[in-house]
PDB file of N, CA, C and O in Angstrom:
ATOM      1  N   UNK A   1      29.505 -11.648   1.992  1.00  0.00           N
ATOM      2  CA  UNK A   1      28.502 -10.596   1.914  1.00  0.00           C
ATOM      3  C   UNK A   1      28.117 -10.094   3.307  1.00  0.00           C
ATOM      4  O   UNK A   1      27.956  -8.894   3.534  1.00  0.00           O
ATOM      5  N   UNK A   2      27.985 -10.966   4.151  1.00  0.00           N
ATOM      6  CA  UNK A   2      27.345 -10.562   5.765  1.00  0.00           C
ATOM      7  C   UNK A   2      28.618  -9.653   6.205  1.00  0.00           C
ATOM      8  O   UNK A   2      28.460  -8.654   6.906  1.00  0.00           O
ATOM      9  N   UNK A   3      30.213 -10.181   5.621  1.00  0.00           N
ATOM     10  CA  UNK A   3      30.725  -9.841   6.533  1.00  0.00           C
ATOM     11  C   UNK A   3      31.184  -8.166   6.311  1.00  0.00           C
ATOM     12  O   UNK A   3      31.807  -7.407   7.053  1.00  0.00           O
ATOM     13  N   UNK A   4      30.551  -7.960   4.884  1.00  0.00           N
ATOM     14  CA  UNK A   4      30.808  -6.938   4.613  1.00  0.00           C
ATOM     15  C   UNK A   4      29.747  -5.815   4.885  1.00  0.00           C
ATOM     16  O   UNK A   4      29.707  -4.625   4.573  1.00  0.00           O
ATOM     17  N   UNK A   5      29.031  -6.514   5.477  1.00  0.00           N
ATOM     18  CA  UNK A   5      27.805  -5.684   6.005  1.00  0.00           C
ATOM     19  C   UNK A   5      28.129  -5.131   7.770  1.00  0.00           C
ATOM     20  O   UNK A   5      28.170  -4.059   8.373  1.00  0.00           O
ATOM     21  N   UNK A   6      28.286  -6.401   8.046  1.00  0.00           N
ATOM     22  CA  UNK A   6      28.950  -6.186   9.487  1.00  0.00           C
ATOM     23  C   UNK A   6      30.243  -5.334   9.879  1.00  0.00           C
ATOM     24  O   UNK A   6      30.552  -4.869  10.976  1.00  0.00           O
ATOM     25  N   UNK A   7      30.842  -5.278   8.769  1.00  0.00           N
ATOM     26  CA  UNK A   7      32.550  -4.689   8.968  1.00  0.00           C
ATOM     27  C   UNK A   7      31.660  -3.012   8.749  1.00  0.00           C
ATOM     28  O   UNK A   7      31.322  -2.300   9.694  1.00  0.00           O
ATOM     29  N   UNK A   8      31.439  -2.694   7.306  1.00  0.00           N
ATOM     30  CA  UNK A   8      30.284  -1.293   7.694  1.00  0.00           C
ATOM     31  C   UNK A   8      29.327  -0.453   8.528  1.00  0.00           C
ATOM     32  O   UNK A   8      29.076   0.715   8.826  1.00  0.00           O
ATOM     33  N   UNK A   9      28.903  -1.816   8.755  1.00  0.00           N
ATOM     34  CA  UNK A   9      27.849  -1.155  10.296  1.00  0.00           C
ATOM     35  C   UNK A   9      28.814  -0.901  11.187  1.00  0.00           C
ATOM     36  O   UNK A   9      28.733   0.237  11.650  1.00  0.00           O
ATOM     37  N   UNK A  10      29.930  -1.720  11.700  1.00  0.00           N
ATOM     38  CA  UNK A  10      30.999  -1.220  12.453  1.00  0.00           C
ATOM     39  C   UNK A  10      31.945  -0.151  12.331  1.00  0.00           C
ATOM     40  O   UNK A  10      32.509   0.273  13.339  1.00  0.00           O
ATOM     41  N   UNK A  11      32.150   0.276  11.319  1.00  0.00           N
ATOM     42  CA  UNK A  11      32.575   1.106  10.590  1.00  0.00           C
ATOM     43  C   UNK A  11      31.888   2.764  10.569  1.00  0.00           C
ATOM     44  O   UNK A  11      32.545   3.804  10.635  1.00  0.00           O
ATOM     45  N   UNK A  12      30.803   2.674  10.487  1.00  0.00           N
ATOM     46  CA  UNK A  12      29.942   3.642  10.313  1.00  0.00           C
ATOM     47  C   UNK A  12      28.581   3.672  11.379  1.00  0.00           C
ATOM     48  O   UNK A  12      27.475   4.132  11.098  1.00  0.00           O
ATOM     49  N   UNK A  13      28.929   3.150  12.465  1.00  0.00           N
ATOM     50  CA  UNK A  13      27.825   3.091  13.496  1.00  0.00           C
ATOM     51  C   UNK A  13      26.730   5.085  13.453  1.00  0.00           C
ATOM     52  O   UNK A  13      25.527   5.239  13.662  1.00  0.00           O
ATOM     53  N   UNK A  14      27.444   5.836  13.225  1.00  0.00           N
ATOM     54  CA  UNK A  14      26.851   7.537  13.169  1.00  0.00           C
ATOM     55  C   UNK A  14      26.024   7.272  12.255  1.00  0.00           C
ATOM     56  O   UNK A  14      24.849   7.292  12.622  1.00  0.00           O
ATOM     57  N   UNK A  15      26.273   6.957  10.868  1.00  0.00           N
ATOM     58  CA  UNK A  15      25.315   6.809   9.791  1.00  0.00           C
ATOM     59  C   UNK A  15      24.217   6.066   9.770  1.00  0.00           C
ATOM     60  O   UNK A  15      23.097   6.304   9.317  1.00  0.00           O
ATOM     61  N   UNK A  16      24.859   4.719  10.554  1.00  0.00           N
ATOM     62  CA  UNK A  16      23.609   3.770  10.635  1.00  0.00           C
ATOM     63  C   UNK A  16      22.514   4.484  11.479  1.00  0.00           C
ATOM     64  O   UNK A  16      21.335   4.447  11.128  1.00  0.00           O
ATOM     65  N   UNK A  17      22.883   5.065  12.480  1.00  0.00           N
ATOM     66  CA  UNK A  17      22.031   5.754  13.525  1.00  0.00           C
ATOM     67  C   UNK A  17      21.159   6.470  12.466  1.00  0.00           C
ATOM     68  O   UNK A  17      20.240   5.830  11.956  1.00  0.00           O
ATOM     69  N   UNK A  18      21.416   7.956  12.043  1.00  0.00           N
ATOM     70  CA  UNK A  18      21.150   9.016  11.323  1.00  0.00           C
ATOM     71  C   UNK A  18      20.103   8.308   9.549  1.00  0.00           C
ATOM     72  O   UNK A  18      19.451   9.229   9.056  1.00  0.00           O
ATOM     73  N   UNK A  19      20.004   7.289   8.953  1.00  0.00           N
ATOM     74  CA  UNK A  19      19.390   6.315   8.620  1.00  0.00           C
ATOM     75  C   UNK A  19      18.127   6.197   9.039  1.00  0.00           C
ATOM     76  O   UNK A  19      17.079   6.606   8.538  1.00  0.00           O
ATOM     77  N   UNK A  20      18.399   5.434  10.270  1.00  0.00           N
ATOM     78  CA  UNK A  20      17.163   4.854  10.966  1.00  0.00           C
ATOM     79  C   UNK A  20      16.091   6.181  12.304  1.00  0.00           C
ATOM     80  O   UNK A  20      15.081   5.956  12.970  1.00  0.00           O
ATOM     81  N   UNK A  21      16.913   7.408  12.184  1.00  0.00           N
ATOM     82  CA  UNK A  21      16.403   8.769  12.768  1.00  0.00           C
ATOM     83  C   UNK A  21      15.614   8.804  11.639  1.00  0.00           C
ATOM     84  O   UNK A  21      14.402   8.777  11.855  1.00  0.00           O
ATOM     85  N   UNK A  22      16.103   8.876  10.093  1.00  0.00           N
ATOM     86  CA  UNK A  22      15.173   9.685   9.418  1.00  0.00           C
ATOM     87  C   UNK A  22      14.026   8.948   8.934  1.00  0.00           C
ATOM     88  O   UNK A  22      12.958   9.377   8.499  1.00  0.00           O
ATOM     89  N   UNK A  23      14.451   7.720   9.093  1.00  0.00           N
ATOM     90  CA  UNK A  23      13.295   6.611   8.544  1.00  0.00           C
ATOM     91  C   UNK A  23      12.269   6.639   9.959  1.00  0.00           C
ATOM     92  O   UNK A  23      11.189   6.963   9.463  1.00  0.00           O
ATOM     93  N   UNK A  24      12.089   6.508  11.122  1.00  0.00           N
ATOM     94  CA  UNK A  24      11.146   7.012  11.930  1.00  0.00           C
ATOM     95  C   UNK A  24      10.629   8.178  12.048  1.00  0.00           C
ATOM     96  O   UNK A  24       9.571   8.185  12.678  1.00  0.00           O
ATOM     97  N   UNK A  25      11.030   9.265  11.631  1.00  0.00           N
ATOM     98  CA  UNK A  25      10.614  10.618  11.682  1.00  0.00           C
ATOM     99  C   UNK A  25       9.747  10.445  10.453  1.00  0.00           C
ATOM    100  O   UNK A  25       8.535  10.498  10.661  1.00  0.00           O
ATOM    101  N   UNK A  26      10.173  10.240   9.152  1.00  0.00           N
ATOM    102  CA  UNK A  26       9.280   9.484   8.130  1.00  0.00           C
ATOM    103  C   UNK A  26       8.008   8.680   8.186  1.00  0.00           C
ATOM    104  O   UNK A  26       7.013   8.995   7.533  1.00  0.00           O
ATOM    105  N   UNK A  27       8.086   7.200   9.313  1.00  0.00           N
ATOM    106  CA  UNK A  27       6.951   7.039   9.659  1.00  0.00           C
ATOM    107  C   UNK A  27       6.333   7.942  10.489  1.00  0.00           C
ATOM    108  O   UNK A  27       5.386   8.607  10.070  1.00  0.00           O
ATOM    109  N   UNK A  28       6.862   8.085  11.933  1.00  0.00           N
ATOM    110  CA  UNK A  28       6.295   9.529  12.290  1.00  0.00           C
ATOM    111  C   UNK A  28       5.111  10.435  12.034  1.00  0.00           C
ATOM    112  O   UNK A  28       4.079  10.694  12.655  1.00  0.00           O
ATOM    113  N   UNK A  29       5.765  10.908  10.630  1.00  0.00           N
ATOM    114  CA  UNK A  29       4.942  12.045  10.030  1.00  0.00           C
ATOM    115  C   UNK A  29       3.715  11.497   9.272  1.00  0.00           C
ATOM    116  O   UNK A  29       2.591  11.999   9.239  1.00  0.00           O
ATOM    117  N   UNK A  30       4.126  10.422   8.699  1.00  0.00           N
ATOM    118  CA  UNK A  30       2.733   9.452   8.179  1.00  0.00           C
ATOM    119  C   UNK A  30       1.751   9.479   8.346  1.00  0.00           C
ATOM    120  O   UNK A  30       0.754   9.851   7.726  1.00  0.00           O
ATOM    121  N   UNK A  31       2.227   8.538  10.390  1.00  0.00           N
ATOM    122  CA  UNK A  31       0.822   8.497  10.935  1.00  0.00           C
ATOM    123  C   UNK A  31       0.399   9.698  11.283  1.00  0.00           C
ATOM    124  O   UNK A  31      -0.822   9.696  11.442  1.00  0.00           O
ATOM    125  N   UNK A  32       0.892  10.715  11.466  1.00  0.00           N
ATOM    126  CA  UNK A  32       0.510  12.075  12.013  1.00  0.00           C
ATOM    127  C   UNK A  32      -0.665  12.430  11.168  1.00  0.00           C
ATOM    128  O   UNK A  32      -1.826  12.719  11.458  1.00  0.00           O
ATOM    129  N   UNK A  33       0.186  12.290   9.662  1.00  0.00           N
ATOM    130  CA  UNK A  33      -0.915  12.507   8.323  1.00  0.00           C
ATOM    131  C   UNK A  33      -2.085  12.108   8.121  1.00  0.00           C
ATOM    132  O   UNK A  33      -2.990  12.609   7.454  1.00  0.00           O
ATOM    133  N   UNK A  34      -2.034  11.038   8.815  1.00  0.00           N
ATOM    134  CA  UNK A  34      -3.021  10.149   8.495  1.00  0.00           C
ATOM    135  C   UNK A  34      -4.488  10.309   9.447  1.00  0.00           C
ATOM    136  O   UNK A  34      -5.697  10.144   9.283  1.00  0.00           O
ATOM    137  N   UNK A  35      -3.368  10.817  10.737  1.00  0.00           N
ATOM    138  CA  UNK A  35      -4.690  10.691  11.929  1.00  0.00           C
ATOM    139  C   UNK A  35      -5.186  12.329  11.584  1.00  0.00           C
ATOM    140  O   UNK A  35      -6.349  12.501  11.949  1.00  0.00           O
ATOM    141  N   UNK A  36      -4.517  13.639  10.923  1.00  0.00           N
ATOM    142  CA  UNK A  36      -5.348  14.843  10.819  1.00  0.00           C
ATOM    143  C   UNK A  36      -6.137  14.276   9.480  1.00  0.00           C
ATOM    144  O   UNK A  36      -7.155  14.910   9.200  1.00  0.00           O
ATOM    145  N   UNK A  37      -5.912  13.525   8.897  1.00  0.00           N
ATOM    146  CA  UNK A  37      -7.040  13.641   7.515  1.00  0.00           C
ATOM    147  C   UNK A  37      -7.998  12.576   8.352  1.00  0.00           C
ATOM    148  O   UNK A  37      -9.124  13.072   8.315  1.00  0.00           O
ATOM    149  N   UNK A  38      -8.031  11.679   8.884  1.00  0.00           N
ATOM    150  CA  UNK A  38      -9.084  10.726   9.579  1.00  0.00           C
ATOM    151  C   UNK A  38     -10.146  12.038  10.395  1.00  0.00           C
ATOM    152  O   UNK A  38     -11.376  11.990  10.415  1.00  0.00           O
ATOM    153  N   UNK A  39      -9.298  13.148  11.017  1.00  0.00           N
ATOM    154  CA  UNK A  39      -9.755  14.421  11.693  1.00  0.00           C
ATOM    155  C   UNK A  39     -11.018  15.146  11.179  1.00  0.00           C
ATOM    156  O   UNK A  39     -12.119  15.491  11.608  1.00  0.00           O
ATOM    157  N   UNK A  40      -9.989  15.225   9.561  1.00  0.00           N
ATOM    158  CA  UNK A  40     -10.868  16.580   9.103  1.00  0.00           C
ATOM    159  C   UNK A  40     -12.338  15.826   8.276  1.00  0.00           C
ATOM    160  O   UNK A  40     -13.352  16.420   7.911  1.00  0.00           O
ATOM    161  N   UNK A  41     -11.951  14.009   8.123  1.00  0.00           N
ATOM    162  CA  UNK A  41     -12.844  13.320   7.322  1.00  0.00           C
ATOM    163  C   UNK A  41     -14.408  13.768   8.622  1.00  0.00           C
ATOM    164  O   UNK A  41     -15.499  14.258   8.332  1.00  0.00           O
ATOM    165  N   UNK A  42     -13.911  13.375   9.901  1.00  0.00           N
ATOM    166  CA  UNK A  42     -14.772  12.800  10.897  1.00  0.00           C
ATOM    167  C   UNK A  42     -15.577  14.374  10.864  1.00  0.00           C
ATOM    168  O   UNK A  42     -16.755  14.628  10.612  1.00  0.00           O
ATOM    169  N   UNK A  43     -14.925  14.901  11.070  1.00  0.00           N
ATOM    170  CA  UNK A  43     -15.236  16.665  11.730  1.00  0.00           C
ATOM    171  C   UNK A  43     -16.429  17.181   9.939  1.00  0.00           C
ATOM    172  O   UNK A  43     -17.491  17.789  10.070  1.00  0.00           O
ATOM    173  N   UNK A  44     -16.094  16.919   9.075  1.00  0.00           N
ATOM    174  CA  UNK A  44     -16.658  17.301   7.780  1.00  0.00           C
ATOM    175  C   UNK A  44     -17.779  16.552   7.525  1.00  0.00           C
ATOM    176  O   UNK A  44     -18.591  17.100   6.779  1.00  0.00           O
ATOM    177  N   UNK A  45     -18.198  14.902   8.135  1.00  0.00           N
ATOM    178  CA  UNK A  45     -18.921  14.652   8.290  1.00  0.00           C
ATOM    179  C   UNK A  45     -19.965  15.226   9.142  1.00  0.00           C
ATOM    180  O   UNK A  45     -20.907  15.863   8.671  1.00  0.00           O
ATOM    181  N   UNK A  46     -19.818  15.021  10.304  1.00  0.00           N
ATOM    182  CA  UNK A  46     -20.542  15.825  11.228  1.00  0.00           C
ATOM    183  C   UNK A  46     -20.853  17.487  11.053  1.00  0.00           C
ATOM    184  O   UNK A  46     -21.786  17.944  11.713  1.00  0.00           O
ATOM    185  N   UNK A  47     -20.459  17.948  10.603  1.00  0.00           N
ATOM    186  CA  UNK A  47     -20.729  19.338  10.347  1.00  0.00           C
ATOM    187  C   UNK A  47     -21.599  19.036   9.292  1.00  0.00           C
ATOM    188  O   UNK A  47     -22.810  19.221   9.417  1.00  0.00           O
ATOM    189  N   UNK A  48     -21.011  18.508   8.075  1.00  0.00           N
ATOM    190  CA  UNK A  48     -22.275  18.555   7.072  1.00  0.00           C
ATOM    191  C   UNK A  48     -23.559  18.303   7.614  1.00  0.00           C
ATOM    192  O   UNK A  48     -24.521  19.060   7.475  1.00  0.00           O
ATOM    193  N   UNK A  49     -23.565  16.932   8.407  1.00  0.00           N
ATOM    194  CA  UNK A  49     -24.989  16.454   8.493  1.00  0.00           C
ATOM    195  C   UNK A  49     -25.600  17.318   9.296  1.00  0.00           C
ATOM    196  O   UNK A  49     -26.775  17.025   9.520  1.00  0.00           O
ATOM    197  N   UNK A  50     -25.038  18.689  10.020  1.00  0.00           N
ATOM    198  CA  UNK A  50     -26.149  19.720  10.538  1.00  0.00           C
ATOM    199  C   UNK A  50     -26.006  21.324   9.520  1.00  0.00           C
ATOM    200  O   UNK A  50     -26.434  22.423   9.873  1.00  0.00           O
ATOM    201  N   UNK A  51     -25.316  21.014   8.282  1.00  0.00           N
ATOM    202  CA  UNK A  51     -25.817  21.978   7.559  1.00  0.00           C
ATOM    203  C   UNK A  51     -24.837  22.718   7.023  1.00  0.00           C
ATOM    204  O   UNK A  51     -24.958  23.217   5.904  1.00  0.00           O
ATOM    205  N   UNK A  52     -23.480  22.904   7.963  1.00  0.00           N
ATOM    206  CA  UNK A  52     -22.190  23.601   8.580  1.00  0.00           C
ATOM    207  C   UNK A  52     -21.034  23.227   7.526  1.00  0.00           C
ATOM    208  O   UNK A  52     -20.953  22.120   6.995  1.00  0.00           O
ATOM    209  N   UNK A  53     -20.276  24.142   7.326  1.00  0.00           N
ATOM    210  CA  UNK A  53     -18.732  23.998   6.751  1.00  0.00           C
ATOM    211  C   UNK A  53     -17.937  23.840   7.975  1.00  0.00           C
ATOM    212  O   UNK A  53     -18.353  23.896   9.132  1.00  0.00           O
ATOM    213  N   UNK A  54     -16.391  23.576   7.449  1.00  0.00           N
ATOM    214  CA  UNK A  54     -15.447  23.559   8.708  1.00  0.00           C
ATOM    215  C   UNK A  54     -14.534  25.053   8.834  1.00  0.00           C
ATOM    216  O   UNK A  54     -14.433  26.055   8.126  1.00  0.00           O
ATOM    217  N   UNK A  55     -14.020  24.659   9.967  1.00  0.00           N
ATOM    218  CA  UNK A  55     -13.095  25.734   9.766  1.00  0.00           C
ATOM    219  C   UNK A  55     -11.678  25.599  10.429  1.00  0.00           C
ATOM    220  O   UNK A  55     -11.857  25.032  11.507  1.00  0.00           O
ATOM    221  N   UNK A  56     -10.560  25.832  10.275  1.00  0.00           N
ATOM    222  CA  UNK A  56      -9.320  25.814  10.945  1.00  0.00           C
ATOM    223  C   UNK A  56      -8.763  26.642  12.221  1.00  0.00           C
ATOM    224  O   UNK A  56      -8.321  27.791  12.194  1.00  0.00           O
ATOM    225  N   UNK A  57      -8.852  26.036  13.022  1.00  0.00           N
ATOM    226  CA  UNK A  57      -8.797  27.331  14.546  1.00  0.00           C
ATOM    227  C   UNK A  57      -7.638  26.170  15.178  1.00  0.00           C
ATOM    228  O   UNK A  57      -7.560  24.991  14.834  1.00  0.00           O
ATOM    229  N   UNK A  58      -6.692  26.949  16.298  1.00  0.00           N
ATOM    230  CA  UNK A  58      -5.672  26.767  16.794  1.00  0.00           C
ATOM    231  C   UNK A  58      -5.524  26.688  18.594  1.00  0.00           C
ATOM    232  O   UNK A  58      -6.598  27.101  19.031  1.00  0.00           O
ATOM    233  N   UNK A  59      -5.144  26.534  19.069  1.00  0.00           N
ATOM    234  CA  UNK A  59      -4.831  26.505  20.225  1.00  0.00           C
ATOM    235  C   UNK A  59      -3.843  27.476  20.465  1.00  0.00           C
ATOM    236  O   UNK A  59      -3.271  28.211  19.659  1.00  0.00           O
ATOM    237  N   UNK A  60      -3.694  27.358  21.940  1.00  0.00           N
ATOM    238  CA  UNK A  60      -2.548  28.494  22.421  1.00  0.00           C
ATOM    239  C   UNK A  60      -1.089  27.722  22.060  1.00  0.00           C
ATOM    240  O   UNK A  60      -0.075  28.408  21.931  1.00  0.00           O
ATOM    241  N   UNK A  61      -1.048  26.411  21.922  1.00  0.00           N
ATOM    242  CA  UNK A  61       0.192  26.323  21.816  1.00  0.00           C
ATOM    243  C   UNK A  61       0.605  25.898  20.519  1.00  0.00           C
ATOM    244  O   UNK A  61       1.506  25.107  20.238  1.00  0.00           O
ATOM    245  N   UNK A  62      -0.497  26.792  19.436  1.00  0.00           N
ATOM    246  CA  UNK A  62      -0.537  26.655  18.052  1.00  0.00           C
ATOM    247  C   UNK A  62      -0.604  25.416  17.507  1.00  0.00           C
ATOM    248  O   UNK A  62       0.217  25.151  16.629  1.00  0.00           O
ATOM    249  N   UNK A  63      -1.272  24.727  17.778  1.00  0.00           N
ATOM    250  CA  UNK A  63      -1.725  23.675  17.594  1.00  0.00           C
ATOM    251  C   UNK A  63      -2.867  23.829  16.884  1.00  0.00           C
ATOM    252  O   UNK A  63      -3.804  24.534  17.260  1.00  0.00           O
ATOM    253  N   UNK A  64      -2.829  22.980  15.508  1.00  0.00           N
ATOM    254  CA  UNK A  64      -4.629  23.152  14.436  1.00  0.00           C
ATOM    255  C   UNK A  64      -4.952  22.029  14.132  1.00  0.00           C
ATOM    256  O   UNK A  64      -4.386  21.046  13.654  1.00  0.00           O
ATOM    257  N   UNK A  65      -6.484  22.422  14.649  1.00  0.00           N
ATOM    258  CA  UNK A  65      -7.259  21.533  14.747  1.00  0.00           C
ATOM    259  C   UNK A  65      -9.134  21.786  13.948  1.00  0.00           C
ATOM    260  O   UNK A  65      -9.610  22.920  13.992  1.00  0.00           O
ATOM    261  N   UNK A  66      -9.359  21.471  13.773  1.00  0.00           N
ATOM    262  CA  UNK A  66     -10.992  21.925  12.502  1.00  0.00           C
ATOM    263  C   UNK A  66     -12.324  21.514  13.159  1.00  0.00           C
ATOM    264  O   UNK A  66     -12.732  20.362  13.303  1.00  0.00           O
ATOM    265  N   UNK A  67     -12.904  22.610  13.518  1.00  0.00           N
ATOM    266  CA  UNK A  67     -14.457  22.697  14.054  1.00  0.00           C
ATOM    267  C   UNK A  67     -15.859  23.167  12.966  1.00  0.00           C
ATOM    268  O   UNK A  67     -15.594  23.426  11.792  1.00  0.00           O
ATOM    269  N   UNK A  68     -16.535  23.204  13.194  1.00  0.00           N
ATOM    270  CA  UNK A  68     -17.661  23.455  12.185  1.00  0.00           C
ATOM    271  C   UNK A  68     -17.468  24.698  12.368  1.00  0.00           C
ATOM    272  O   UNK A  68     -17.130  25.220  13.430  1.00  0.00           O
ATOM    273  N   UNK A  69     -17.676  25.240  11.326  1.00  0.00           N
ATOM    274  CA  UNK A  69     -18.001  26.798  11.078  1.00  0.00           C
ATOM    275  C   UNK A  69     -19.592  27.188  11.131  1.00  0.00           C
ATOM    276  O   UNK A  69     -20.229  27.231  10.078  1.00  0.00           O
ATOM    277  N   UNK A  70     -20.149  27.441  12.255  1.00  0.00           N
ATOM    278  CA  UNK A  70     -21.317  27.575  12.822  1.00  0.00           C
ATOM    279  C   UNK A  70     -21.696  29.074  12.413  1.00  0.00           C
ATOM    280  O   UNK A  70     -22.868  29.368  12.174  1.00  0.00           O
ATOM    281  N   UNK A  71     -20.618  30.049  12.337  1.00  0.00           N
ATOM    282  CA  UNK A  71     -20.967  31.622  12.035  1.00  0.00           C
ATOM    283  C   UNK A  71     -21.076  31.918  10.450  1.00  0.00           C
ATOM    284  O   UNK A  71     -21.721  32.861   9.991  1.00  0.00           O
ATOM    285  N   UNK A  72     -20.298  30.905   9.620  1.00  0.00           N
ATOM    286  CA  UNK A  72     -20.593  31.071   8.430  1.00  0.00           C
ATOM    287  C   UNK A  72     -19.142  31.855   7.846  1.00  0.00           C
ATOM    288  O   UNK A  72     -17.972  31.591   8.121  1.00  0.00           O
ATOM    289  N   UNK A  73     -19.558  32.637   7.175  1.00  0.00           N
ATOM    290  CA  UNK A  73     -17.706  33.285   6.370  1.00  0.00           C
ATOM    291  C   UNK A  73     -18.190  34.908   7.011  1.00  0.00           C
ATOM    292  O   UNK A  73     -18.946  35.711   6.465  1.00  0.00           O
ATOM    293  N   UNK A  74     -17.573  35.029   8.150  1.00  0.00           N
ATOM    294  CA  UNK A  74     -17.770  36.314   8.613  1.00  0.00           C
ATOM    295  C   UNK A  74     -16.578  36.881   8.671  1.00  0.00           C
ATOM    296  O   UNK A  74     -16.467  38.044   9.057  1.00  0.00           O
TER     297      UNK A  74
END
C-alpha cells in the first residue's frame, strides 16, 4: 500500500503540487472569511450602540471595508 503511494507521488509530483495549491487557497479564503465577518460583527456592534447602521466603503486599492453610516441613507 505505501509503496503504491510512494511510486504515485513520484509519478505525479505536478498533481501532488496543484492538490495542496488548492487546499491552501481553500484555507486561505476561510480565514479571510472569517476575519471580514469577525469585521462586520465588531463594526455593527459599535455603530449600533451609538444609534448608527453600517455601511460598505472601499479604499483606493479597492479594498472593502464597513464603517457606521453616520449620514443615514442619503
Amino acid at each position: 500500500m505505501i509503496k503504491k503511494i510512494k511510486k504515485y507521488i513520484s509519478e505525479h509530483p505536478l498533481a501532488i503540487i496543484v492538490c495542496l495549491a488548492i487546499i491552501i487557497l481553500i484555507i486561505l479564503s476561510n480565514i479571510l472569511s472569517n476575519d471580514m465577518e469577525e469585521h462586520i460583527e465588531k463594526v455593527s456592534k459599535e455603530c449600533a450602540s451609538q444609534g448608527y447602521g453600517i455601511k460598505a466603503t472601499y479604499t483606493k486599492e479597492e479594498d472593502k471595508f464597513y464603517v457606521c453610516d453616520k449620514d443615514g441613507d442619503k
